[in-house]
C-alpha positions, 0 to 999 in steps of 0.5 A: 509940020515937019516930020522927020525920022526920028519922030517916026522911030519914037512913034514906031517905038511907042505903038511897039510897046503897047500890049494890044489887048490894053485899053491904049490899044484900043483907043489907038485902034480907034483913032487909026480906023476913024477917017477924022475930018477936022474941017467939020469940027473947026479942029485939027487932028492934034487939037482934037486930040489935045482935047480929050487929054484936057477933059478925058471924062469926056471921052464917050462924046469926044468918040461920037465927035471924032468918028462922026466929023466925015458925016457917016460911020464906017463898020470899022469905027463902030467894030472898034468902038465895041471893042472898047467896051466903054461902060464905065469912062473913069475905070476906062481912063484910070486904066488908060493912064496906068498903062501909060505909066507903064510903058517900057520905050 
């Protein structure tokens, strides 16, 4: 995949707008600290993360997939799973998405 400057300026832009303290943030969090290895799941990076768009409610088992695809879990992917505070999936989610809603870019 080619990836040119622009895309990197829209990135950058998009994770600027993100207040940190949102529950965005902290599944970006996640994804950032998570040494994801598709080869173990049969699944790229972007068709891992398709998935959890298809099918959000299942985010606390698209988590333990994700951060469990190198075989191991770091203190970082646990410390960033805690602070997700994920007790109710569908409050997390419908959060989620408002916030996305939301974004200034």
């Amino acid at each position: 995949m080619e990836f040119n400057k622009n895309t990197l300026a829209q990135t950058m832009a998009f994770l600027l707008s993100i207040p940190p303290e949102s529950n965005l943030a902290k599944l970006l969090k996640l994804c950032l600290v998570t040494q994801y290895n598709g080869e173990n799941l049969g699944q790229n990076a972007l068709e891992k993360s398709q998935e959890l768009i298809k099918k959000p409610l299942e985010l606390p088992y698209w988590i333990q997939e994700v951060i469990q695809s190198n075989d191991k879990i770091t203190p970082e992917e646990w410390e960033a799973f805690g602070e997700m505070n994920l007790r109710q999936t569908q409050e997390f989610i419908d959060l989620l998405w408002e916030e996305l809603d939301n974004l200034k870019l």
